[in-house]
N, C-alpha and C positions, 0 to 999 in steps of 0.2 A: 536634595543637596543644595546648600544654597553659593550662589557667585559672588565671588569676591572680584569687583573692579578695582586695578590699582595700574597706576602709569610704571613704564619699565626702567624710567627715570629715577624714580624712588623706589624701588626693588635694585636698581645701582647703588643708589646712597645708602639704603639698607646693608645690602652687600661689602659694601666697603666700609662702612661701620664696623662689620665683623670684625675683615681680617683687619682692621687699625687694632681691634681690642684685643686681638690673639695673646694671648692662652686664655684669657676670660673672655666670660659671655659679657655681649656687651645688648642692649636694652633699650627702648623704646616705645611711647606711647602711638598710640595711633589714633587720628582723628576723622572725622567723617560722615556719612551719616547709611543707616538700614533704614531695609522694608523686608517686607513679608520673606521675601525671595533674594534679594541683591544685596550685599556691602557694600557700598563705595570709599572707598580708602582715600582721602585728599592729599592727607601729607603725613610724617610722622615727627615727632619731636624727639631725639634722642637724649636720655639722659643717662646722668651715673649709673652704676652700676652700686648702689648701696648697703650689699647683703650683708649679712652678718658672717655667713658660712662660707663657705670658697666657691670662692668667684668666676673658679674655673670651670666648675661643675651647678650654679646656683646663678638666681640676679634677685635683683629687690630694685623697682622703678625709685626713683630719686620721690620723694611721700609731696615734697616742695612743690618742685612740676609739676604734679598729679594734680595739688588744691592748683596751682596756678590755671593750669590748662582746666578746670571744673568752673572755675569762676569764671573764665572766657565766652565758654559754651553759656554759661547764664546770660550774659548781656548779646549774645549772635554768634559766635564765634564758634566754629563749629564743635560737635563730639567728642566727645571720647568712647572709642568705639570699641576699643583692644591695645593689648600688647604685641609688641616681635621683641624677640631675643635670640642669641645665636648659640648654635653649639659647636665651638671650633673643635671637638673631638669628635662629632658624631655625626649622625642623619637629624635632618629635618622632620623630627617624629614627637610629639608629643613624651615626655621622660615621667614615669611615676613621678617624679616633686613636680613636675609641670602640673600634672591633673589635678592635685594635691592643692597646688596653690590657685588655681582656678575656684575664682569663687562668683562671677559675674554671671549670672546668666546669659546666654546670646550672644558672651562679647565673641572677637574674632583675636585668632591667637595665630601669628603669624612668627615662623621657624627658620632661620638660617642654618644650614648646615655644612660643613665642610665634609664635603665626599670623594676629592681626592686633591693633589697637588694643584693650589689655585682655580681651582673649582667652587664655587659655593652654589647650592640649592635651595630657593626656599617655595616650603610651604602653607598652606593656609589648613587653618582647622577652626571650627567655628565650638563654642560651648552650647550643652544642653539647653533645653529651654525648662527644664525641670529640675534637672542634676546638673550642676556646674565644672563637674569633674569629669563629664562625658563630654572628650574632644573629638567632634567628627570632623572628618576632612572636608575640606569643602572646594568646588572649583575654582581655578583661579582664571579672568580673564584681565591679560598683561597687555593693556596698549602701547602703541611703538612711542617713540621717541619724537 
C-alpha cells in the first residue's frame, strides 16, 4: 500500500474547495513528485470544473491547466501527479465513472467527500500500475499545520 504525504493545510484548501462548489464536484490537479513506496503531494492547483455531463454527479479538469501545469513540470516545476475531486452527495470512495475515467497509470486520485452536516472526508486511492481502473486505497500521512 503506498503513502500519500500531503500537509493538512492543503487538505483544508481542498476541503473548502468542496463545499465553495456545492452542489457540483469541484476538481483539481495535483502536483508533486513519487517513488517506489511514497507520494508526496506539494500543492494542488484547482481548476473548472469543465464536463460536459452534470456537474453534480461528474468533473472534466479545465484540459488549459493540464497543458499549462505539463509544460511547467518540463522546465523544473514540479509533477503532475493526480487528481482530487469532490463528491458533495456522497463518500470519499472511488464512483464507477471515477474508475472509468482513470486512465494514468500510478497516478494518485484523491476524494472529498461529504458524510455528514459540515463534515468533509478525504481519501486517497492510488491507480493500478497495470490497469488504470483499479483504484486502491492507499495511506494517507497528514502533517499538522
Amino acid at each position: 500500500m503506498k503513502t500519500v504525504r500531503i500537509g493538512a493545510g492543503l487538505i483544508d484548501m481542498l476541503e473548502r474547495a468542496a463545499w465553495h462548489a456545492t452542489p457540483h464536484e469541484a476538481c483539481a490537479l495535483l502536483l508533486g513528485c513519487v517513488d517506489d513506496d511514497t507520494v508526496d503531494v506539494a500543492t494542488a492547483v484547482v481548476t473548472d470544473n469543465v464536463t460536459s455531463g452534470d456537474p453534480e454527479t461528474s468533473f472534466e479538469i479545465d484540459p488549459a491547466m493540464h497543458i499549462q501545469m505539463q509544460k511547467l513540470a518540463r522546465v523544473g516545476g514540479p509533477s503532475v501527479i493526480g487528481v482530487w475531486h469532490s463528491h458533495p452527495k456522497g463518500a470519499p470512495q472511488p464512483s464507477d465513472t471515477d474508475k472509468a475515467q482513470s486512465v494514468e497509470l500510478g497516478w494518485l486520485w484523491l476524494i472529498t467527500g461529504h458524510v455528514a452536516d459540515g463534515v468533509s472526508v478525504t481519501h486517497a486511492f492510488v491507480a493500478g500500475d497495470t490497469d488504470p481502473h483499479d483504484l486502491k486505497p492507499a495511506r494517507m500521512d497528514v502533517t499538522p499545520l
